[in-house]
C-alpha positions, 0 to 999 in steps of 0.5 A: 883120140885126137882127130888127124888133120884131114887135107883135101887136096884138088887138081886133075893131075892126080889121075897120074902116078907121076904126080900123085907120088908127091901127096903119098910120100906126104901122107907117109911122112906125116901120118898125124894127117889124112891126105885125100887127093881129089881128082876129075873122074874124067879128064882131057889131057893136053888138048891144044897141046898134043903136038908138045905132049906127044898126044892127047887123051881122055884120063879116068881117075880112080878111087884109092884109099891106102891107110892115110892116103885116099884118091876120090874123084868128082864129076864136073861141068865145064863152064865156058872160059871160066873153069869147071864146077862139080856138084860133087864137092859139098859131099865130099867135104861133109863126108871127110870131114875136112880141115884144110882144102888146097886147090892147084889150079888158078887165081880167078877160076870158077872151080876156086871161087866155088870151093870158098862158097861150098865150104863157107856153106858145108864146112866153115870151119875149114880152111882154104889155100889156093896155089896159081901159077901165075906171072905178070902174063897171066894178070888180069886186065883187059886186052887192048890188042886191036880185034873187031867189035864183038871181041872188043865186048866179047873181051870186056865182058869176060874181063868183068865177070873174071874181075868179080870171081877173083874179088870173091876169092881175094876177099875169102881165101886163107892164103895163096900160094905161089911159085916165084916173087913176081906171083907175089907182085902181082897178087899185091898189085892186085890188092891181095893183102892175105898170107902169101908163101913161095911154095912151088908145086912144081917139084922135083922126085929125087926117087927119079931124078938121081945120077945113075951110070947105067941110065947115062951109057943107055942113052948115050949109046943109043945115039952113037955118043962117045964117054969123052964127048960133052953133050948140051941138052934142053927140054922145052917145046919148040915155040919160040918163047922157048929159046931153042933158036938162040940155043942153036944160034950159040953152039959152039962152031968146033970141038968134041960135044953135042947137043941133045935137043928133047921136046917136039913141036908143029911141023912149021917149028921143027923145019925153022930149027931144022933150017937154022942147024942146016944153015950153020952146019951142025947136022952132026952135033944136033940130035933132035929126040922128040918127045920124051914120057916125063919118067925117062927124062930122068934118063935123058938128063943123066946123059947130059953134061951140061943143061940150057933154058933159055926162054925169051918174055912176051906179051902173054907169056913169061917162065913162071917155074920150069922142070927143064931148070931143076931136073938136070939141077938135083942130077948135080948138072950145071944149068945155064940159064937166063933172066926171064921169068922165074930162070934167076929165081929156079937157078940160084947162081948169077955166074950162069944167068946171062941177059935174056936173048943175047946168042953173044953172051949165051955162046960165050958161056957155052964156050966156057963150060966147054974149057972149064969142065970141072968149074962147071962141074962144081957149079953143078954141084952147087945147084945140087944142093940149092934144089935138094935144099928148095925143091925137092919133094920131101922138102916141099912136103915138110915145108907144106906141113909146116905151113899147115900146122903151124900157120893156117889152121891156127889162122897166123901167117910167119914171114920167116917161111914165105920163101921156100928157097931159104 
């Protein structure tokens, strides 16, 4: 009997149903393979981010095995500033006998470069990906914002253990995995020659994320919101990188619609948007929701008509492949975007794409969604199509196996499956 292909799939999300979904939707629709899904045993969620994600807290992962589809958790140290190892590794590839490992985290961690040398050790045979979420922001190079001496050292010698890490990997890694074509500039700029594909992981559920009329009424209800009224809506954190201050800057002075503003932020950032809604007004068209659990967005966006992201480039920071675009995408909702980062790339459409940071153009395209309701509408459904076609779950998935089957474990690289948009 021939052997199934065994996956080893790694990253601390598994602890969440939410994202484990994907694997075992895999693992269902290809049951040639055995999918394990390999998970801290312990976790910190959302850390240095408790104000966006609504808390922070420690996960346990648990053990599940359920036909072709496993969980398996591993105990880890952390290694300051570079990542996390686990003795636990050299064991479980040995035990599972694996054939294929794919790591989701970083380019240049500690945990990556660990994986290569454990199975170059336990398992040669077996082939490793990597997946990194990476833009130009997250290059490495040495900073040379002004700080005091010991950081200046502190920096530099950080920057050269980091460089030594990320050259083993280059050098032994079968193939990396990206989301968007600057990811793929920079592994190149940095001398990665190896197999390079556009596959995100970031991907959208079309289990959850549908049109639903009950969802809709639930939500709009709930804010006093009438059926005829047009409602914006954004999803992001309240950072200014985020583009909800040019949001509020481009609403519309008049006319029947609100805005449902979803995310949180620190108390200094909510009273900045506060003072902006304050000073143009619009206190009765603004609806500010807090933070909102990832599985009742889907909610949320059906009661939205129209969706904006609109995220602004900075020096450390750069959109890399956001669920605020894709979300209201595949619910058949238009989505003004802008041309950060990986916004024109997740979008797809350069009629509703205007320049990063102009409130002008962003109000005027405000404007003429609210005027031309059914163009919008059938723009939507354009964008329904591209990321039912390019990043939902099943379609990732089968473009996974693909990649797997027919190009890393027989060690060849097709060019016609680099971008998994086409």
């Amino acid at each position: 009997m021939k052997k199934k292909t065994t996956i080893a799939i790694i990253n601390h999300s598994f602890q969440m149903e939410y994202y484990a979904r994907r694997w075992q939707l895999f693992a269902e629709s290809h049951p040639d393979t055995e999918v394990y899904l390999l998970t801290p045993s312990k976790y910190s969620w959302y850390k240095n981010k408790a104000y966006t994600f609504g808390k922070s807290f420690d996960m346990e992962g648990n053990d599940i095995d359920n036909k072709n589809y496993h969980i398996r958790t591993f105990k880890i140290e952390y290694v300051k500033y570079l990542g996390y190892k686990s003795k636990d590794f050299a064991t479980i590839f040995k035990d599972i006998d694996v054939d294929v490992i794919y790591m989701i985290g970083g380019h240049n961690t500690y945990e990556l470069a660990q994986v290569l040398n454990v199975r170059d050790s336990v398992v040669p045979s077996a082939k490793v990906i990597g997946f990194s979420m990476r833009g130009p922001a997250l290059t490495l190079r040495i900073k040379r914002d002004k700080c005091n001496i010991i950081k200046w050292v502190a920096r530099r010698v950080l920057y050269f253990k980091q460089k030594q890490i990320q050259d083993y990997i280059y050098a032994h890694i079968d193939a990396f995995l990206c989301h968007y074509p600057d990811a793929v500039t920079c592994f190149k700029n940095e001398g990665y020659n190896g197999p390079i594909y556009m596959q995100t992981q970031v991907g959208v559920n079309k289990e959850w994320f549908h049109e639903d009329a009950a969802y809709r009424s639930e939500i709009r209800n709930k804010y006093g919101i009438a059926d005829s009224t047009y409602v914006f809506g954004s999803a992001t954190r309240f950072t200014r990188d985020k583009g909800v201050d040019e949001i509020l800057r481009s609403l519309p002075a008049d006319g029947d619609w609100k805005y449902l503003m979803m995310g949180s932020g620190n108390d200094e950032e909510l009273q900045r948007l506060k003072d902006i809604i304050k000073e143009r007004n619009i206190e009765d068209k603004v609806i500010v929701t807090g933070f909102i659990d990832w599985l009742d967005m889907a909610k949320y966006w059906n009661a939205v008509d129209c969706a904006i992201h609109v995220p602004l480039t900075t020096p450390t920071w750069e959109e890399t492949f956001s669920l605020a675009a894709i979300q209201p995408q595949i619910m058949k909702k238009p989505v003004i975007g802008d041309t950060s980062g990986s916004v024109p790339y997740q979008i797809g459409f350069d009629e509703m794409i205007v320049p990063e940071g102009a409130v002008s153009a962003l109000s005027q395209k405000m404007q003429w969604v609210l005027n031309n309701k059914d163009a919008a509408r059938k723009v939507g459904e354009k964008m329904y199509i591209r990321t039912l076609n390019s990043f939902e779950v099943q379609h990732l998935n089968d473009l996974f196996y693909r990649t797997i089957v027919e190009d890393i474990i027989p060690g060849k690289y097709d060019s016609s499956k680099f971008d998994m948009a086409n």
